[in-house]
C-alpha positions in Angstrom: 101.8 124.0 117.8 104.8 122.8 116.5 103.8 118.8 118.0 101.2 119.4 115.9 102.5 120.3 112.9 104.7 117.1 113.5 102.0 115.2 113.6 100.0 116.2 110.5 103.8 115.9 108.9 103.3 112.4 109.5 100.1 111.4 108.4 101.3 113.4 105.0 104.4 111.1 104.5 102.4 107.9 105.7 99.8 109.0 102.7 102.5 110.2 100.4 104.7 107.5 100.9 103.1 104.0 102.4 106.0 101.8 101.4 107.8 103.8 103.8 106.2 102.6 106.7 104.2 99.4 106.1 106.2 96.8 104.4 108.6 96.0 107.2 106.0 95.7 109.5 103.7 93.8 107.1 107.1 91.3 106.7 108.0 91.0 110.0 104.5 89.9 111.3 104.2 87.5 107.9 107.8 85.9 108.9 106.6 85.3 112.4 103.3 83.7 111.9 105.5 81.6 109.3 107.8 80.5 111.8 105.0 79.8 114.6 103.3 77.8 111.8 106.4 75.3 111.2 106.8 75.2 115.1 103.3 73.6 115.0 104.0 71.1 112.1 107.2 70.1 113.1 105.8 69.2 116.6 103.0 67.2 114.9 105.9 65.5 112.9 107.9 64.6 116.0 104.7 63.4 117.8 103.8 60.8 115.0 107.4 59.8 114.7 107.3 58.9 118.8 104.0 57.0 118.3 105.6 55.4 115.8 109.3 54.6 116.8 108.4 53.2 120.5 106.6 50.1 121.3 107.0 50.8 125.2 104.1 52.7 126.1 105.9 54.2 129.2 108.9 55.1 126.7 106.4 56.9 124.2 104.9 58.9 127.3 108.3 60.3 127.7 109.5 61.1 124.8 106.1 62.8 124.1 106.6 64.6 127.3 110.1 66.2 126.2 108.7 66.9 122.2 106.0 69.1 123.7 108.3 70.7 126.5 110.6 71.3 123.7 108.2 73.4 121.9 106.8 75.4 125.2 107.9 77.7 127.4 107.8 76.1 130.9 109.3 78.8 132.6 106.6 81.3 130.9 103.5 78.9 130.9 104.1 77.7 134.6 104.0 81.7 135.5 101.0 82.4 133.3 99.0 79.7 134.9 100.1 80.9 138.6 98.9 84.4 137.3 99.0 86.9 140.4 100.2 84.2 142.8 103.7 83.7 141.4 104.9 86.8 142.9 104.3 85.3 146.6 106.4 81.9 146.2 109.9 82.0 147.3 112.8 81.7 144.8 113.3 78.1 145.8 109.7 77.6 145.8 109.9 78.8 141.9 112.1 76.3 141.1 109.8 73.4 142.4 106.8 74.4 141.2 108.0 75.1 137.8 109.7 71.1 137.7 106.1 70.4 139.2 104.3 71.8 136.9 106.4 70.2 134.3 105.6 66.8 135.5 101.7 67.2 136.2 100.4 69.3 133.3 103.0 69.2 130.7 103.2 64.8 131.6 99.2 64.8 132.1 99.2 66.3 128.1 101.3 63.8 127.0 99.4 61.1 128.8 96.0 62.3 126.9 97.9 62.3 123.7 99.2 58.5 123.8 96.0 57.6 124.4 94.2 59.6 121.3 97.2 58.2 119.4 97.1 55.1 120.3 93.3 54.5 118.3 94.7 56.5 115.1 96.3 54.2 112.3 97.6 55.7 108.8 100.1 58.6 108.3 100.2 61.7 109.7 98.5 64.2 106.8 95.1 61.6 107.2 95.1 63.1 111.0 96.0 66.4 111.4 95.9 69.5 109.0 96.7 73.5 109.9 93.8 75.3 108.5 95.0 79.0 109.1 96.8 81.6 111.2 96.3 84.6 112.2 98.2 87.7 115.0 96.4 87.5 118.2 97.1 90.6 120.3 101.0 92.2 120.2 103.2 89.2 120.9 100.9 85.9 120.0 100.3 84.2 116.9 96.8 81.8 116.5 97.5 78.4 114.6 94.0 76.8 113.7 94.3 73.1 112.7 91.8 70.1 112.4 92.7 66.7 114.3 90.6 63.7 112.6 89.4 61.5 115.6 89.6 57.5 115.7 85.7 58.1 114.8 85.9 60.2 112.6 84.6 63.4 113.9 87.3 66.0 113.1 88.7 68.2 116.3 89.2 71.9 116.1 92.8 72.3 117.9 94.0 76.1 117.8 97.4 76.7 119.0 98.2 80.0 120.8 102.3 80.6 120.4 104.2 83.8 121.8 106.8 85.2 119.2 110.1 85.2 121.8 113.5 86.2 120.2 114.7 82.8 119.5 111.7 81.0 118.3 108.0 81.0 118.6 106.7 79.3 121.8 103.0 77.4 122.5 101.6 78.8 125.3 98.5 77.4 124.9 95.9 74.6 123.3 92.4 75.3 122.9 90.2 72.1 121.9 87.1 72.5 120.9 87.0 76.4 122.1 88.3 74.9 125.6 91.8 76.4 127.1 94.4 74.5 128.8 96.0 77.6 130.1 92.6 79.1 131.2 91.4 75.9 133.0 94.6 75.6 134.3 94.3 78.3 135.6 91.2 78.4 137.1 92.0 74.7 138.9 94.9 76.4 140.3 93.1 79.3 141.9 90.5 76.8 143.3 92.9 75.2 145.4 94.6 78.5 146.7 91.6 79.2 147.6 91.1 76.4 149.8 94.5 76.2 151.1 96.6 78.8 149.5 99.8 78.4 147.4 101.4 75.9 150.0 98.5 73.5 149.3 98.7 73.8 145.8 102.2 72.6 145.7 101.6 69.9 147.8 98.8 69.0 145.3 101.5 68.9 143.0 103.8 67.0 144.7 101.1 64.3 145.4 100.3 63.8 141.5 103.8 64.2 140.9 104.3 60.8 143.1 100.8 59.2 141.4 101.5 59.9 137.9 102.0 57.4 134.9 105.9 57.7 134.5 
């Protein structure tokens, strides 16, 4: 009864008083999807400042590599892509297949982006525009933008960020409705299932050897 009563007490002062209760949330979730928002701008700020500050093609590749690392989580992303099969690499295993990963699919992202760049002349606000944002579950934060092709056609590029203590991180980039992390993750789990988590880091290590820089 009296759990109850403590109950209906609540809804009263919620009603009574909504200030109360709702503003601090309300600010805290506004201050957040602000924040994630400037993490996506200033990215796209660094990227066209790369594309434009290095003639080397191999030197642009890397400093791509590090401006989107330095706006992930590799630690996190590299364990969200691995999903359930994290939990049966070693510790030492961790450690390689997170650098691994770092090299294959965070290297492979920046190796696609040179080459959209690369056709795109003008400055960066003729290219690339947020449209919105919006919460997406408890601890992520949506960034919609628009990327204006060499052609023409304009991209729809969302960006899925987690809110983390320090600063919002991108965990993922859906292109046209198409998820990194989820096929990712779904070429991942293919290849366990051929030759479980020992063949999939040597996979890695093979691309790691073969790729661009």
């Amino acid at each position: 009864m009296r759990a109850l009563q403590a109950v209906r007490a609540g809804v009263v002062l919620s009603c009574l008083f909504p200030t109360l209760f709702t503003p601090r949330i309300l600010h805290a979730a506004s201050e957040a999807t602000d924040r994630a928002v400037e993490t996506v701008r200033s990215l796209a700020s660094d990227i066209w400042s790369i594309r434009d500050g290095h003639a080397d093609p191999d030197r642009r590749m890397q400093q791509l590599a590090r401006a989107i690392e330095g706006s992930t989580n590799v630690d996190l992303l590299s364990r969200l892509v691995l999903g359930r099969h994290w939990r049966s690499l070693s510790s030492t295993d961790h450690q390689e297949y997170k650098t691994l990963f770092s090299r294959v699919v965070i290297g492979g992202l920046a190796v696609r982006l040179h080459s959209l760049l690369h056709e795109l002349d003008g400055r960066l606000d003729q290219h690339f525009a947020i449209t919105n944002s919006t919460t997406a579950g408890k601890k992520d934060i949506l960034v919609r933008s628009k990327v204006m092709a060499a052609d023409g056609q304009p991209l729809s590029v969302d960006w899925r960020l987690r809110a983390l203590e320090k600063q919002p991180v991108i965990i993922d980039l859906i292109i046209e409705g198409v998820s990194l992390l989820v096929s990712q993750r779904a070429e991942f789990a293919a290849v366990i299932e051929r030759s479980r988590v020992d063949g999939l880091i040597e996979a890695l290590r093979r691309r790691a050897r073969a790729s661009d820089f």
